[in-house]
matplotlib code that plots the C-alpha trace (Angstrom):
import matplotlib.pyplot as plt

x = [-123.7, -124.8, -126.0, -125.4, -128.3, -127.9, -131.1, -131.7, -133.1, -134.6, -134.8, -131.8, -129.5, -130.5, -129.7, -126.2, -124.9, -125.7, -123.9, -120.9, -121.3, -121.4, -118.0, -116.7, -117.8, -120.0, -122.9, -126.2, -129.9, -132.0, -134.9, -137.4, -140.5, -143.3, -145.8, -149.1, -151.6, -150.8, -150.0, -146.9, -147.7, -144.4, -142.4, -143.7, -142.9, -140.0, -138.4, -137.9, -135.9, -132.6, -129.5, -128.0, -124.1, -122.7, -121.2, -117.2, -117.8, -119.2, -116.1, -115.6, -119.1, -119.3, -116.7, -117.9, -121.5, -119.6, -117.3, -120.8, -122.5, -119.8, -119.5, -123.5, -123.3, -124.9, -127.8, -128.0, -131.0, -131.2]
y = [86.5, 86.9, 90.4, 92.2, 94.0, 97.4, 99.2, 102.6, 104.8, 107.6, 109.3, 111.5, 108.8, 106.5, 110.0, 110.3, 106.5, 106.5, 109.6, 107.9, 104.9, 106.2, 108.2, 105.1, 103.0, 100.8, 99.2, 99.3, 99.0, 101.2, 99.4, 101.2, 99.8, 102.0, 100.3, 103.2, 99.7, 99.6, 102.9, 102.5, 100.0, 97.9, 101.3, 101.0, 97.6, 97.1, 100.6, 103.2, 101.1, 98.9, 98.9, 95.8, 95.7, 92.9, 91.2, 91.4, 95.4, 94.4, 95.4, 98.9, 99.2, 98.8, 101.0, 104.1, 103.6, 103.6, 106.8, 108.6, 107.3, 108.6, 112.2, 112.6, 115.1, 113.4, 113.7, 116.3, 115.7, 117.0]
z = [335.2, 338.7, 339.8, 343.0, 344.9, 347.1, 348.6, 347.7, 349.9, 347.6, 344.2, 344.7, 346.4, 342.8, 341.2, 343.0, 342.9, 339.7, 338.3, 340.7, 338.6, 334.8, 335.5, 336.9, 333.6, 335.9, 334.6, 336.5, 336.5, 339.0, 339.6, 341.7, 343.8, 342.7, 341.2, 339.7, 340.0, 343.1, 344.6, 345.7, 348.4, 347.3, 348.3, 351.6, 352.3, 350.1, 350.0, 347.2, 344.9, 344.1, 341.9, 340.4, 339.5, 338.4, 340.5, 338.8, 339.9, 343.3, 345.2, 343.2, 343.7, 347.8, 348.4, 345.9, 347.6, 351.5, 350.3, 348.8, 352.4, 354.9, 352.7, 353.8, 357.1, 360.1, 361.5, 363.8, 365.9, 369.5]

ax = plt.figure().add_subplot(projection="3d")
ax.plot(x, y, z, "-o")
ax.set_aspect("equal")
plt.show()
C-alpha cells in the first residue's frame, strides 16, 4: 500500500484535519517531528509534523485539507 504525505503546520491544524478525517472514515497517522533527545531540532528543520493517508483516499483527502485551508480567515497584516 503506498502512503501519501501532507505537511502539517501545527498541533491544532493535526487536531482539525484529523477530526475532518475520522467523520469522513479516513484512515491516518499523524506523525509529528519532535524528537525530547533532541529538543525538537527536527521541528525546526523539518516542521511540526506529517499525516500519511493512503494513497486510494488521496483525492478525498486533498480536497478536505484545501476546503479546511481556504475556511482559515486571511492574514490581515498591514
Amino acid at each position: 500500500m503506498k502512503i501519501i504525505r501532507t505537511s502539517l503546520e501545527n498541533e491544532f491544524e493535526s487536531d482539525v484535519l484529523t477530526g475532518i478525517f475520522k467523520e469522513e472514515g479516513i484512515p491516518f497517522t499523524v506523525v509529528p517531528h519532535h524528537s525530547e533527545a533532541y529538543d525538537g531540532l527536527f521541528q525546526l528543520t523539518m516542521g511540526w509534523g506529517h499525516i500519511e493517508i493512503p494513497e486510494e483516499y488521496q483525492k478525498k483527502a486533498e480536497q478536505l485539507i484545501q476546503d479546511y485551508k481556504k475556511s482559515l480567515p486571511e492574514d490581515t497584516e498591514s
